[in-house]
N, CA and C atoms as an extended XYZ file, in Angstrom:
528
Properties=species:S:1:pos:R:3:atomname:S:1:resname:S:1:resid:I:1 pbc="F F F"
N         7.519       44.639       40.661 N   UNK     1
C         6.541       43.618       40.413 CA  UNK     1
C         6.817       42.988       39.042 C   UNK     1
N         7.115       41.621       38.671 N   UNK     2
C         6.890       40.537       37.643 CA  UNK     2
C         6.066       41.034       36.681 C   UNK     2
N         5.818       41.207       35.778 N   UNK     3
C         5.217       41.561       34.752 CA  UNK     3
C         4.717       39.862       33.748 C   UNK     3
N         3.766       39.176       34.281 N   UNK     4
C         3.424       37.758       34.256 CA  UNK     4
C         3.255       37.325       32.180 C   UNK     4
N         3.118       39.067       31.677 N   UNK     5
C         3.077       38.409       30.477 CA  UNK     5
C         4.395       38.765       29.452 C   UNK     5
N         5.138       39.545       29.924 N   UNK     6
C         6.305       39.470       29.499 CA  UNK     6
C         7.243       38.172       29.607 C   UNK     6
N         7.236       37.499       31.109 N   UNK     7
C         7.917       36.348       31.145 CA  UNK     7
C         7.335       35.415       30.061 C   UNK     7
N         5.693       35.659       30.119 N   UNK     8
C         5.131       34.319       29.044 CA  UNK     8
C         5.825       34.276       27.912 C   UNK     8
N         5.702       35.762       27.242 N   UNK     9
C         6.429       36.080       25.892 CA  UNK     9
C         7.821       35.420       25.766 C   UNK     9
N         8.556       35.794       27.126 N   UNK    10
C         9.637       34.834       27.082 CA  UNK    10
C        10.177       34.084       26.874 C   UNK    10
N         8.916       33.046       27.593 N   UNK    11
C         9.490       31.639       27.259 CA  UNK    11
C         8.549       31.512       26.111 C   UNK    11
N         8.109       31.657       25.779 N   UNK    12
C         7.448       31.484       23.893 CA  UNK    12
C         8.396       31.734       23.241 C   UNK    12
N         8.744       32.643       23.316 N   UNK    13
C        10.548       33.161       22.720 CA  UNK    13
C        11.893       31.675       22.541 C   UNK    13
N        11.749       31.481       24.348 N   UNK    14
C        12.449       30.532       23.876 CA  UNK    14
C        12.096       29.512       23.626 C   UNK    14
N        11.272       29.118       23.516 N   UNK    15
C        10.709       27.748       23.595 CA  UNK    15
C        11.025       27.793       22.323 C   UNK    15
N        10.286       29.023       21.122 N   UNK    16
C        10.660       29.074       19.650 CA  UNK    16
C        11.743       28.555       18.466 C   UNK    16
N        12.924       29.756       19.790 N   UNK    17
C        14.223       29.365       19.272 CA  UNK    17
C        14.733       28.041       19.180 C   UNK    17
N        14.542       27.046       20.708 N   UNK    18
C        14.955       26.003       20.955 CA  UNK    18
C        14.485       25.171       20.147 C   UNK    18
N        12.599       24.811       19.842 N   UNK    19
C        12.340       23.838       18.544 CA  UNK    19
C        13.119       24.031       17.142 C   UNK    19
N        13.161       25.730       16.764 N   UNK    20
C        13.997       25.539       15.922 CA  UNK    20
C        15.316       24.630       15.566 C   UNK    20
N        16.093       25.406       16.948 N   UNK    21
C        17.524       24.359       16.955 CA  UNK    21
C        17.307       22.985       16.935 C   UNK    21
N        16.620       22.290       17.552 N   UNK    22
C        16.514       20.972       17.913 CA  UNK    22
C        15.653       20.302       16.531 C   UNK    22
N        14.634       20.800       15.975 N   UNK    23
C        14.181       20.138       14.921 CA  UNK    23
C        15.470       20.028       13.588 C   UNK    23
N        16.228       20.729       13.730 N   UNK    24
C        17.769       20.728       12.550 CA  UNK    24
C        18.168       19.028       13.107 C   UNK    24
N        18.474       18.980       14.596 N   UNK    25
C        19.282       17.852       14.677 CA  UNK    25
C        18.628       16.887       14.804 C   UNK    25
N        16.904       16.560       14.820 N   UNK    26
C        16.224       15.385       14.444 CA  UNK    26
C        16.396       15.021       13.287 C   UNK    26
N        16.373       15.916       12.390 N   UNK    27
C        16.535       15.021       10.711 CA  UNK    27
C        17.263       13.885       10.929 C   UNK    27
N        17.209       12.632        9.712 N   UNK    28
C        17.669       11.959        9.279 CA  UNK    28
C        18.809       12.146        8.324 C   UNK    28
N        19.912       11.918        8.741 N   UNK    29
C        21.108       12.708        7.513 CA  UNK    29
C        21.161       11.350        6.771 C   UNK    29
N        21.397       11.967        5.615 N   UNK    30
C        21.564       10.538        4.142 CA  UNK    30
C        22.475       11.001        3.246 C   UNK    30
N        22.944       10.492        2.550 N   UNK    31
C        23.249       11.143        1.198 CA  UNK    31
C        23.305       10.067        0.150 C   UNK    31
N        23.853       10.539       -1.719 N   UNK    32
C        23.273        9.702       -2.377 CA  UNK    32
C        24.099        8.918       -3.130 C   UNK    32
N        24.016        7.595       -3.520 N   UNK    33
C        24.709        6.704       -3.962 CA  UNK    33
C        24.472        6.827       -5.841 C   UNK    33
N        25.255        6.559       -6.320 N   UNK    34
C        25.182        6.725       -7.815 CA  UNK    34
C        26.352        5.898       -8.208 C   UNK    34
N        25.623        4.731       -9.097 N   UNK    35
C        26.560        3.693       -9.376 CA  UNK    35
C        26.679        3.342      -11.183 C   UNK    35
N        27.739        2.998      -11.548 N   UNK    36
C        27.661        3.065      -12.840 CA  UNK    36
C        28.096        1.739      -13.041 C   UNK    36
N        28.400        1.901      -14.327 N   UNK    37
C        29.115        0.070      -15.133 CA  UNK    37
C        29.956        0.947      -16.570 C   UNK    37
N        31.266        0.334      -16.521 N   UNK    38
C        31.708        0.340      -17.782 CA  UNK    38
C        32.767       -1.398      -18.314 C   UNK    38
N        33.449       -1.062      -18.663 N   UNK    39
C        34.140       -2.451      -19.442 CA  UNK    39
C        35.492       -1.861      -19.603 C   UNK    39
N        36.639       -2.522      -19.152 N   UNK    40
C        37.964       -2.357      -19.739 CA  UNK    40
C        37.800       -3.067      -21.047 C   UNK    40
N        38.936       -2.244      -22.007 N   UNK    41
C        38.920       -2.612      -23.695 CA  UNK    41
C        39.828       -3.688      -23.072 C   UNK    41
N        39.811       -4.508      -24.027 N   UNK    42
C        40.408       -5.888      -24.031 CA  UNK    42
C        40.587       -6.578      -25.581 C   UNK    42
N        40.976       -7.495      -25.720 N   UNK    43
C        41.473       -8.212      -27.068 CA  UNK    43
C        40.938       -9.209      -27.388 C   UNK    43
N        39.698      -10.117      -26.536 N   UNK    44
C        39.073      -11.007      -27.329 CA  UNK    44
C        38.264      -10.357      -27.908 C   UNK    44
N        37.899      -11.486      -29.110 N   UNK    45
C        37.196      -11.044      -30.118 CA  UNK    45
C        35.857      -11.768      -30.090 C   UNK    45
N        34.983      -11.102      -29.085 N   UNK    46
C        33.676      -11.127      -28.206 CA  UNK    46
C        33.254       -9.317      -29.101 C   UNK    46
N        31.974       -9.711      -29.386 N   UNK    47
C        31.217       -8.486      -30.270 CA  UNK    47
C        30.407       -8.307      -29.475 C   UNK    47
N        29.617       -9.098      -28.606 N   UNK    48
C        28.997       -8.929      -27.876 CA  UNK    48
C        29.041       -9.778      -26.368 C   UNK    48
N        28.593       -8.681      -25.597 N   UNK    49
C        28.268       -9.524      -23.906 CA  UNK    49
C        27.333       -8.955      -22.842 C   UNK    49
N        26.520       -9.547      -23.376 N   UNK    50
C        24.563       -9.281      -22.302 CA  UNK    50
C        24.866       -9.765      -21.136 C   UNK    50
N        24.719       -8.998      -20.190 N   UNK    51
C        24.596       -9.159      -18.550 CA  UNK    51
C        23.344       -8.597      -18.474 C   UNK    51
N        22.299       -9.655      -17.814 N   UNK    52
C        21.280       -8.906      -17.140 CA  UNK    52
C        21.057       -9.077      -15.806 C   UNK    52
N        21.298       -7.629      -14.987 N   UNK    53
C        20.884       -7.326      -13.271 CA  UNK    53
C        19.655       -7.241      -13.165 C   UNK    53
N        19.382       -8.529      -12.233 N   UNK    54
C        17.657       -8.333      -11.566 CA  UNK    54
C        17.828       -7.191      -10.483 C   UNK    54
N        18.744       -7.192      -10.034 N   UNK    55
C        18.718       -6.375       -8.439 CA  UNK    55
C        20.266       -5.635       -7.964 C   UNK    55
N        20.235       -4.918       -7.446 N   UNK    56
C        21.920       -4.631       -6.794 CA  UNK    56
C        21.544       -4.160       -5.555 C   UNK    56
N        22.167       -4.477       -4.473 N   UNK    57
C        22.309       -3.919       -3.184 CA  UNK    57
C        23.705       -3.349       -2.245 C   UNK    57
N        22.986       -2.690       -1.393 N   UNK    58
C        24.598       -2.489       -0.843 CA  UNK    58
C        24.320       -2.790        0.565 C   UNK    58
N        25.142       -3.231        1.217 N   UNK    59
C        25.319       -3.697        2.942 CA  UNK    59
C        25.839       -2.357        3.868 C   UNK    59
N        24.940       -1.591        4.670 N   UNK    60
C        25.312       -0.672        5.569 CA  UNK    60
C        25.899       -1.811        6.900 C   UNK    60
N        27.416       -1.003        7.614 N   UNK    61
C        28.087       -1.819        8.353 CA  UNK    61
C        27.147       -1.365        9.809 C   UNK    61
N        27.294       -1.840       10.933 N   UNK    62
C        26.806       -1.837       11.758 CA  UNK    62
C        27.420       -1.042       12.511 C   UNK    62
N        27.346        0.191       13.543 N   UNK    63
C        28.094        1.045       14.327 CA  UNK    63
C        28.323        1.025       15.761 C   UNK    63
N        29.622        0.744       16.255 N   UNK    64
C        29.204        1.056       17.898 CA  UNK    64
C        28.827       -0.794       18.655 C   UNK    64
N        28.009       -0.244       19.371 N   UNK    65
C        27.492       -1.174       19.566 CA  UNK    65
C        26.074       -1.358       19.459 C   UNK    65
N        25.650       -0.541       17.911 N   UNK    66
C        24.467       -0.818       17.396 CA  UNK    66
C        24.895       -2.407       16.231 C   UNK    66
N        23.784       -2.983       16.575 N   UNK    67
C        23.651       -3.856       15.739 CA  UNK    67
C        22.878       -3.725       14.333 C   UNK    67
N        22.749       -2.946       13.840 N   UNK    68
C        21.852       -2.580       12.185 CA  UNK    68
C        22.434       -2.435       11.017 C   UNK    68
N        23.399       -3.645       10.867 N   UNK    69
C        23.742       -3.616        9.813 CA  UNK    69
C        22.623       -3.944        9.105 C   UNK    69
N        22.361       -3.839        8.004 N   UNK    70
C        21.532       -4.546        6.956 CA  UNK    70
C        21.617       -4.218        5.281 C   UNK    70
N        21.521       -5.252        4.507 N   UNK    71
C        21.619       -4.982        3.385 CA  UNK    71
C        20.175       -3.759        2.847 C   UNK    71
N        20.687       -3.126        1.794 N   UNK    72
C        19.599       -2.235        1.199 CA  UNK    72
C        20.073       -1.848       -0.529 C   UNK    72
N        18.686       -1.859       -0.901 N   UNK    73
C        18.133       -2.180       -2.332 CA  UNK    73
C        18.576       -0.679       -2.994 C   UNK    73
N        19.120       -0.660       -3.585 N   UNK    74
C        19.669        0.572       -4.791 CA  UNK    74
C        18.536        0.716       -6.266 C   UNK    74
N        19.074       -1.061       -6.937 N   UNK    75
C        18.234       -1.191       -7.901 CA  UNK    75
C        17.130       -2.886       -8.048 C   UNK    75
N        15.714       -2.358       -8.300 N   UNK    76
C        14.841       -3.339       -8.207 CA  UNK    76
C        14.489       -3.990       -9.616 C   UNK    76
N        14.852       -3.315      -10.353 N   UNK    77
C        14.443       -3.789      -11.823 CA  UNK    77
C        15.329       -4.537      -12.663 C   UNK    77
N        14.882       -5.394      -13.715 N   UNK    78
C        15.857       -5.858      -14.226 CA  UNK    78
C        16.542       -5.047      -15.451 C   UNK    78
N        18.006       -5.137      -15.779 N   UNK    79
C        18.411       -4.024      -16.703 CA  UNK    79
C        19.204       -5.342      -17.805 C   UNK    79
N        19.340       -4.996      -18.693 N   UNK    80
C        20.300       -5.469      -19.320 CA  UNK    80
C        21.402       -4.966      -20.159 C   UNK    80
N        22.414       -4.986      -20.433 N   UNK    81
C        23.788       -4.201      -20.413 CA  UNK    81
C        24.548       -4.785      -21.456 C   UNK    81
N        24.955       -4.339      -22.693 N   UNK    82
C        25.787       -4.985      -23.769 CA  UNK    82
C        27.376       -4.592      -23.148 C   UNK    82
N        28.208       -5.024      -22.183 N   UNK    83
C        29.504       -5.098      -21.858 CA  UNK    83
C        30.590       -4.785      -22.820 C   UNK    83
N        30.399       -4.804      -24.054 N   UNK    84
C        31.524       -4.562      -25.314 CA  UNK    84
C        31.175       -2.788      -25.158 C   UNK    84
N        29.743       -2.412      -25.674 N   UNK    85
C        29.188       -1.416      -26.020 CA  UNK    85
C        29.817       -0.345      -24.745 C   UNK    85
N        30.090       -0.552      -23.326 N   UNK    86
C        30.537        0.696      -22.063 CA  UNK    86
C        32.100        0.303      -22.277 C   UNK    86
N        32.809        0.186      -23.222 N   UNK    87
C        34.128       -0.072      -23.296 CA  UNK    87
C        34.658        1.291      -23.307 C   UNK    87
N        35.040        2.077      -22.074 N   UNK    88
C        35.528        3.747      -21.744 CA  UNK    88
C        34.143        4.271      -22.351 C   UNK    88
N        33.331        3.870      -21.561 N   UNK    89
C        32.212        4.703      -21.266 CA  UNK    89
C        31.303        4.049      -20.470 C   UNK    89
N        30.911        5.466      -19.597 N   UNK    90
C        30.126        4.715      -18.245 CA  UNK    90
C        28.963        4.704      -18.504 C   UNK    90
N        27.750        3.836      -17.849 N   UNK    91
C        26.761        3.933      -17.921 CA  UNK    91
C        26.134        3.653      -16.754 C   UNK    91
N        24.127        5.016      -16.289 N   UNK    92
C        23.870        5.061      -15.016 CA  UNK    92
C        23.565        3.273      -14.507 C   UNK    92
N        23.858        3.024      -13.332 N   UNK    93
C        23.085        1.705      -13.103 CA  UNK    93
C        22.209        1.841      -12.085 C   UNK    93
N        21.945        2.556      -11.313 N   UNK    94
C        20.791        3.266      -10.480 CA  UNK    94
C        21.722        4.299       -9.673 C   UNK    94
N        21.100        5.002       -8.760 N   UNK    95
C        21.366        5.998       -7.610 CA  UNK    95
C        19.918        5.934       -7.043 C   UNK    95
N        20.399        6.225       -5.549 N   UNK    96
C        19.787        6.437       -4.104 CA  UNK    96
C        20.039        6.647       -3.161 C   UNK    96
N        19.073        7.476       -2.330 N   UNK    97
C        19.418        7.859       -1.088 CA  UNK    97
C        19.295        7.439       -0.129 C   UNK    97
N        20.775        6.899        0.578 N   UNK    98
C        21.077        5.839        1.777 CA  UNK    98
C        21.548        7.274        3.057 C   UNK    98
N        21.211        6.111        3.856 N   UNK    99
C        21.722        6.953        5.532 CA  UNK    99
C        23.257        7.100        5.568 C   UNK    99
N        23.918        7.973        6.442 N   UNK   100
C        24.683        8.249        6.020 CA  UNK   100
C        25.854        7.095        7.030 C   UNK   100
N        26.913        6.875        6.318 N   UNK   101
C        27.824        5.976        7.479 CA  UNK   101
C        28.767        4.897        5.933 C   UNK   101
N        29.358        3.591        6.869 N   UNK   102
C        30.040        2.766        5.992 CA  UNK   102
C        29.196        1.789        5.405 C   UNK   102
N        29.358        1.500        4.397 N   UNK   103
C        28.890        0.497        3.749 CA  UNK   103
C        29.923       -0.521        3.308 C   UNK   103
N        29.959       -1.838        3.365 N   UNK   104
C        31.154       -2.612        3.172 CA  UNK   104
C        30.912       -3.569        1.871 C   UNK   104
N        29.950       -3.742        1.243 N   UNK   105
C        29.627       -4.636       -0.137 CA  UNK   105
C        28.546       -4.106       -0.814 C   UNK   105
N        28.828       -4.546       -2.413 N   UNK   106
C        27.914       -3.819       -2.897 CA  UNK   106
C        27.540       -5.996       -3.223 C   UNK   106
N        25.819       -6.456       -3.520 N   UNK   107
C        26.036       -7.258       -4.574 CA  UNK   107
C        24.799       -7.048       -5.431 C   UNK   107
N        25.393       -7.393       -6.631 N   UNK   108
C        24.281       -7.959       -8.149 CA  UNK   108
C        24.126       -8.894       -8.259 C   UNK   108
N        22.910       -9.146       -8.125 N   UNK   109
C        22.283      -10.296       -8.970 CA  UNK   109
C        22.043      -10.674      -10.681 C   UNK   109
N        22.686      -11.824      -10.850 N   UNK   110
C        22.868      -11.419      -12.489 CA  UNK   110
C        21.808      -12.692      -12.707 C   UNK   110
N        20.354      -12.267      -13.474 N   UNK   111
C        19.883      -13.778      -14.201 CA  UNK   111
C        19.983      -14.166      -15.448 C   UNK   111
N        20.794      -13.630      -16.133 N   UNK   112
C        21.365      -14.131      -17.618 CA  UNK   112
C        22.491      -13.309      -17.693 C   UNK   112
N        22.940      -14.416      -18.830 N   UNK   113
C        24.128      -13.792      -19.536 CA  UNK   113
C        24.870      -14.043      -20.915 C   UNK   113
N        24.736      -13.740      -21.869 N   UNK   114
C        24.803      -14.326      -23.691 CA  UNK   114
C        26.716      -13.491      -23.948 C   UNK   114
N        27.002      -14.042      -24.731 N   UNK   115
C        28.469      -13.643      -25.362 CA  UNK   115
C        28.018      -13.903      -26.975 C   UNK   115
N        28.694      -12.869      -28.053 N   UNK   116
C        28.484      -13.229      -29.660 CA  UNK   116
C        30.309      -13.534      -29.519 C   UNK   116
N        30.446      -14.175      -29.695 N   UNK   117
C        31.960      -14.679      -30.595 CA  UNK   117
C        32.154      -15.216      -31.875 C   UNK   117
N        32.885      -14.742      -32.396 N   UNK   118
C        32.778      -14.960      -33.977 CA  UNK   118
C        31.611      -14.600      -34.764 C   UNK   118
N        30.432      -13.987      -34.463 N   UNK   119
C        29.500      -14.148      -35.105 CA  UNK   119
C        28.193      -15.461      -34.395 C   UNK   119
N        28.635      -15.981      -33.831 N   UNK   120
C        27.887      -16.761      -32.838 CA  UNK   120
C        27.573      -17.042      -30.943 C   UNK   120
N        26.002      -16.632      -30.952 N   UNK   121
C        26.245      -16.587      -29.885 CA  UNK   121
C        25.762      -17.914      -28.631 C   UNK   121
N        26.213      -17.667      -27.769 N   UNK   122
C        26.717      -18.474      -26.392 CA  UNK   122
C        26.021      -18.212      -25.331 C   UNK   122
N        25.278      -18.870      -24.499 N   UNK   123
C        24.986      -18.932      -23.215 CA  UNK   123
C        25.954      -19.071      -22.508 C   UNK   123
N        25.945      -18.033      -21.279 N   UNK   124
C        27.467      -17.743      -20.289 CA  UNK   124
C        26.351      -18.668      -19.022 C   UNK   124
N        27.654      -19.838      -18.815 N   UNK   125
C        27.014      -20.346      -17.231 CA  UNK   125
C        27.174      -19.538      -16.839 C   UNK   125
N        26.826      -19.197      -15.081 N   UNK   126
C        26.743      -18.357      -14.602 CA  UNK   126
C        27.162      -19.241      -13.196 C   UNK   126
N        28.137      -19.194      -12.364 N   UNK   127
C        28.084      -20.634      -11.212 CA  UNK   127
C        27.571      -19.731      -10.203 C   UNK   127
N        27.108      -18.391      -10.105 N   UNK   128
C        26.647      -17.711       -8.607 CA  UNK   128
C        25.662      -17.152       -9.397 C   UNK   128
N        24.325      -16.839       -9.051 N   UNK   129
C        23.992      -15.628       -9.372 CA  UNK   129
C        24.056      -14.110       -8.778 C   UNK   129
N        24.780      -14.716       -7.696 N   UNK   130
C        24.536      -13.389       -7.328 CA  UNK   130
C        26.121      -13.080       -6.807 C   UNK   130
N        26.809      -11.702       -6.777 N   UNK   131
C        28.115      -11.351       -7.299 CA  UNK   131
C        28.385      -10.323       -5.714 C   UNK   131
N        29.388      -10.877       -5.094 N   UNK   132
C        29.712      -10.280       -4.117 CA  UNK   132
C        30.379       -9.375       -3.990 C   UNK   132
N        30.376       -7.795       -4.386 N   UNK   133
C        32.278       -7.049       -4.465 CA  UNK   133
C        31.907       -6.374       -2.817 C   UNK   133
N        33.336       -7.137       -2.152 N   UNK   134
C        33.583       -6.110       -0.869 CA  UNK   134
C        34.780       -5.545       -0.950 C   UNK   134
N        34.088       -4.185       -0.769 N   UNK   135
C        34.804       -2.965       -0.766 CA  UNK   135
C        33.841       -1.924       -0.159 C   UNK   135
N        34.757       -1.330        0.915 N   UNK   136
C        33.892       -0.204        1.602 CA  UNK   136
C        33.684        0.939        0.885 C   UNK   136
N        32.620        1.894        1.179 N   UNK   137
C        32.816        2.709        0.860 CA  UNK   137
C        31.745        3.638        1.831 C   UNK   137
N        31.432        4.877        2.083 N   UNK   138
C        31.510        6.093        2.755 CA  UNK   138
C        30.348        6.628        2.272 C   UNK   138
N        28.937        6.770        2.817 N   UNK   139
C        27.959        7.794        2.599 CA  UNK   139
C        28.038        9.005        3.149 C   UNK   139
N        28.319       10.273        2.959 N   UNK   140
C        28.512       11.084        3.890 CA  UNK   140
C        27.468       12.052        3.751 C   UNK   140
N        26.934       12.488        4.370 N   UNK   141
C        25.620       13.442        4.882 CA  UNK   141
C        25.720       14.775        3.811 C   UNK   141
N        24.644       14.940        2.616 N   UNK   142
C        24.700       15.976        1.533 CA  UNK   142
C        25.330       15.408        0.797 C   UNK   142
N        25.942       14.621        0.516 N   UNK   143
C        27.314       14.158       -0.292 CA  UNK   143
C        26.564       13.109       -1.413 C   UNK   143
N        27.432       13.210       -2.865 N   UNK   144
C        27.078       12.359       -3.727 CA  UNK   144
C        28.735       11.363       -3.559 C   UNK   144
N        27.941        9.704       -3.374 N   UNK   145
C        29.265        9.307       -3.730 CA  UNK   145
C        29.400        8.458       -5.000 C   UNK   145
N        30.013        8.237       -6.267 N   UNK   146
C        29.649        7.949       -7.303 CA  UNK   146
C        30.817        6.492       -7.483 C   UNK   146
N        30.271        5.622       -7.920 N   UNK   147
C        30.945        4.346       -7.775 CA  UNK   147
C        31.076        3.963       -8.902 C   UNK   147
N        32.163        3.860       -9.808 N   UNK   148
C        31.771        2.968      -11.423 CA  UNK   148
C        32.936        1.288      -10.996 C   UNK   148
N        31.295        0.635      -11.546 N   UNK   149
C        31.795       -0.890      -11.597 CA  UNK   149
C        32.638       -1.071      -13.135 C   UNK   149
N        33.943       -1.181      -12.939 N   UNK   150
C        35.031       -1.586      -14.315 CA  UNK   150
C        34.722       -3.269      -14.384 C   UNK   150
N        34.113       -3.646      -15.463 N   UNK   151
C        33.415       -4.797      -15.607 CA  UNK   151
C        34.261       -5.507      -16.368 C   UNK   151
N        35.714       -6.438      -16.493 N   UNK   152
C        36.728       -6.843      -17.421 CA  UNK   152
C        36.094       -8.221      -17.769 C   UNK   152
N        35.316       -7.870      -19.554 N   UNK   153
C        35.251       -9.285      -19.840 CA  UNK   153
C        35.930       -9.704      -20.327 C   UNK   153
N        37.254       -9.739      -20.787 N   UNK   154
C        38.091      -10.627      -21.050 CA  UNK   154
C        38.636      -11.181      -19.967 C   UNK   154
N        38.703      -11.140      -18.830 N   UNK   155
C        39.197      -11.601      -17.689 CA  UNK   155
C        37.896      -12.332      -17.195 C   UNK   155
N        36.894      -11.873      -17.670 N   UNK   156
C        35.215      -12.489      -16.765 CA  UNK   156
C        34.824      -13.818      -17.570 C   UNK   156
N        35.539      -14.270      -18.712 N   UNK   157
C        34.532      -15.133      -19.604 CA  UNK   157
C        35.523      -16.518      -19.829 C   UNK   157
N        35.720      -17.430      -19.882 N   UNK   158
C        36.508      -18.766      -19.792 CA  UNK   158
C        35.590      -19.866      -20.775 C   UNK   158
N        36.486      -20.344      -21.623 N   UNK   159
C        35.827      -21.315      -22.526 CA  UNK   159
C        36.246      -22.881      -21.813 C   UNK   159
N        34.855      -23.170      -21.044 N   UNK   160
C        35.376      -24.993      -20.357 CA  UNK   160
C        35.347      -25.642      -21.149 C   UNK   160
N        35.150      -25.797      -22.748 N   UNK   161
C        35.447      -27.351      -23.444 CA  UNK   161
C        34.655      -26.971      -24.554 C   UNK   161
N        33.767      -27.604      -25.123 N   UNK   162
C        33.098      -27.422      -26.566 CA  UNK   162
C        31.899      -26.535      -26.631 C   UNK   162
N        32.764      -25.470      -27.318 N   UNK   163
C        31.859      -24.297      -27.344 CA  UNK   163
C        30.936      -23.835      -26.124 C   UNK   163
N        31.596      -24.541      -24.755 N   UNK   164
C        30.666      -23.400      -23.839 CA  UNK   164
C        31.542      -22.562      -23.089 C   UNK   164
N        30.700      -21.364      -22.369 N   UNK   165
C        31.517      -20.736      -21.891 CA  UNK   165
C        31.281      -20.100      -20.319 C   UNK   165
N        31.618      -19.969      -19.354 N   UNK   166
C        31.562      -19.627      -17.726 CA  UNK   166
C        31.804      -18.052      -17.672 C   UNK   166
N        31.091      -17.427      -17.028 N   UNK   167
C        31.204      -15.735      -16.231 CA  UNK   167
C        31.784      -16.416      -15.375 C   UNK   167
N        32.962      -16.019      -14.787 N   UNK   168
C        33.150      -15.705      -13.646 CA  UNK   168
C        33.629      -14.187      -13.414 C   UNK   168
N        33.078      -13.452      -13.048 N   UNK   169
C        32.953      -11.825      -12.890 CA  UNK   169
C        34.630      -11.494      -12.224 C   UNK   169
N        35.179      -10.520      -13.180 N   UNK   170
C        36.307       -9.444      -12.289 CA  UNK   170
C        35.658       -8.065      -12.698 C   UNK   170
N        35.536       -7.983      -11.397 N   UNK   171
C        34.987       -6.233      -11.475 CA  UNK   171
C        36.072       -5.372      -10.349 C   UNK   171
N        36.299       -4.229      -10.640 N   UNK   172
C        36.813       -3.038      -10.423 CA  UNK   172
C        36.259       -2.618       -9.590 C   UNK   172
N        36.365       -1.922       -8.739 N   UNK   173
C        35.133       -0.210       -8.228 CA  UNK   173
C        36.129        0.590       -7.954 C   UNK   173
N        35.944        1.476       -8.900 N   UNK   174
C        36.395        2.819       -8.792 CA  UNK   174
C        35.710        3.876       -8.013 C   UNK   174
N        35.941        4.256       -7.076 N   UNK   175
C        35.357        5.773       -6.546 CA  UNK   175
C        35.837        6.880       -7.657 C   UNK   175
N        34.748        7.958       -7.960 N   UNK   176
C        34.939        9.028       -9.063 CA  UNK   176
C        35.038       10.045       -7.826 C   UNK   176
């Protein structure tokens, strides 16, 4: 004869085990983005160079034949950054935790930008504000991936005519 409460125990048993297993593979896997800024040394004689980021984002690629790519927000605040001053040295520019997969662009939004040359300083046009670098890169599940933007202002800054001067951004990304 069946013993009606042993089987119950049973399947309580398994029923147990099984939410266990199965609640592991509902999570959401992510891992975390950590992005920096430094400056290659260079030879103009620029003392100073203020970049200020309203925002940075990065673009998750779309998988399969899911359609969800979408851009997502890293940093919301505005920062401002003396570019001479991270010359071989990095500095944080936000980190966060994104889903895990490819990401194919990072961009910044820059709403100012000043240069001191000679002792005098300069309003940098700016012809975009907002700065496109594509380059993939890899969130992987637990994983820190750490990105430093190499920010070259001697390559970023162009004098068009009397005393003014244009950003046009060369940036780097280094994976660390």
């Amino acid at each position: 004869m069946i013993n009606m409460k042993k089987i119950g125990i049973g399947i309580l048993g398994i029923l147990l085990v099984a939410t266990t297993f199965f609640s592991g593979c509902i999570q959401t896997e992510s891992g975390t983005l950590v992005l920096q800024i430094t400056d290659k040394p260079g030879d103009l004689n620029i003392s100073s160079a203020l970049v200020t980021l309203s925002s940075i984002e990065v673009h998750k690629a779309s998988t399969g034949n899911n359609t969800s790519a979408m851009w997502m927000m890293v940093v919301e605040e505005a920062q401002t950054y003396d570019l001479i001053q991270l010359r071989n040295v990095k500095e944080l520019l936000g980190s966060t935790n994104l889903s895990t997969g490819k990401y194919t662009q990072i961009r910044l939004h820059i709403d100012d930008a000043q240069i001191t040359i000679n002792n005098t300083d300069y309003d940098l046009e700016i012809p975009s504000e907002t700065i496109k670098l594509v380059s993939g890169f890899w969130i992987n599940e637990s994983q820190t991936t750490t990105l430093t933007l190499d920010f070259d202002v001697n390559e970023s800054v162009h004098r068009t005519g009397s005393d003014k001067y244009i950003l046009q951004p060369t940036i780097k990304i280094i994976k660390d």
